[in-house]
C-alpha positions in Angstrom: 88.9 -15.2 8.2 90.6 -11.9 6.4 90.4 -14.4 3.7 87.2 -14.8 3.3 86.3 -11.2 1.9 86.4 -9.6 5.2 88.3 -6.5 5.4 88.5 -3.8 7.1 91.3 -1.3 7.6 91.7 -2.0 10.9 93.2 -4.9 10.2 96.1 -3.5 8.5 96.7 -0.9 11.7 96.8 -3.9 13.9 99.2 -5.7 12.0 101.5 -2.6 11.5 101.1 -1.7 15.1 102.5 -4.7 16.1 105.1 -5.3 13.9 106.2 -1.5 15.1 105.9 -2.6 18.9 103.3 0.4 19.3 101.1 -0.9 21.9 98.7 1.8 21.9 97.9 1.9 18.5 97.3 -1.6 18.4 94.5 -1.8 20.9 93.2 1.3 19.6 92.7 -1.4 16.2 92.1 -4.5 17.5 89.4 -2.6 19.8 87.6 -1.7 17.2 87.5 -4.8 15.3 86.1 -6.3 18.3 83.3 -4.1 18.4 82.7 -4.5 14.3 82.5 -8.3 15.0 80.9 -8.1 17.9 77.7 -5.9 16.1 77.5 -8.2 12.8 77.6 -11.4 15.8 80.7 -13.1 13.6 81.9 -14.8 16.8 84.6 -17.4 16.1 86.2 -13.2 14.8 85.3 -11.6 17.3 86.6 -14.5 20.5 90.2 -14.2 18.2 90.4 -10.3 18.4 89.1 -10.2 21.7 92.0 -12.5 22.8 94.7 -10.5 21.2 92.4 -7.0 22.5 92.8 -8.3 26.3 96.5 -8.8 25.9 96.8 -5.8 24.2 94.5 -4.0 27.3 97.3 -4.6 29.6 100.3 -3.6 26.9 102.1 -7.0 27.1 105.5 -7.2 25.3 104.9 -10.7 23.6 105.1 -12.3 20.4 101.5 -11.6 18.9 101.9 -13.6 15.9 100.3 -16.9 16.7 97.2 -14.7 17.7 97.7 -12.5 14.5 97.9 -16.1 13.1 94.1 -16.8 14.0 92.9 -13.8 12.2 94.8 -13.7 9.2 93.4 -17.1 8.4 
């Protein structure tokens, strides 16, 4: 979906909040890229972010990258 002409710096604070395991700072991001896809109603976005946002909500130590995956599409 990044591919197609969506950006948004938020994106690149998710995906270096994860790769630096800060929790916080990831929801923080992916929060907020639920509520800009959430407002411009781009839902197939905004039900990937959301995923990754509710994991995020309860700071779960995982492997993000098949969610990251979704997005980054």
């Amino acid at each position: 979906m990044v591919n197609m002409g969506i950006k948004d710096s938020h994106f690149e604070a998710l995906e270096t909040a994860i790769k630096q395991n800060d929790l916080d700072q990831a929801f923080e991001a992916a929060h907020a890229l639920k509520g800009i896809f959430a407002n411009i109603a781009l839902t197939p976005m905004y039900e990937a972010v959301n995923e990754i946002n509710e994991t995020l909500r309860g700071r779960a130590k995982i492997d993000y990258s098949a969610m990251m995956e979704k997005i980054s599409q």
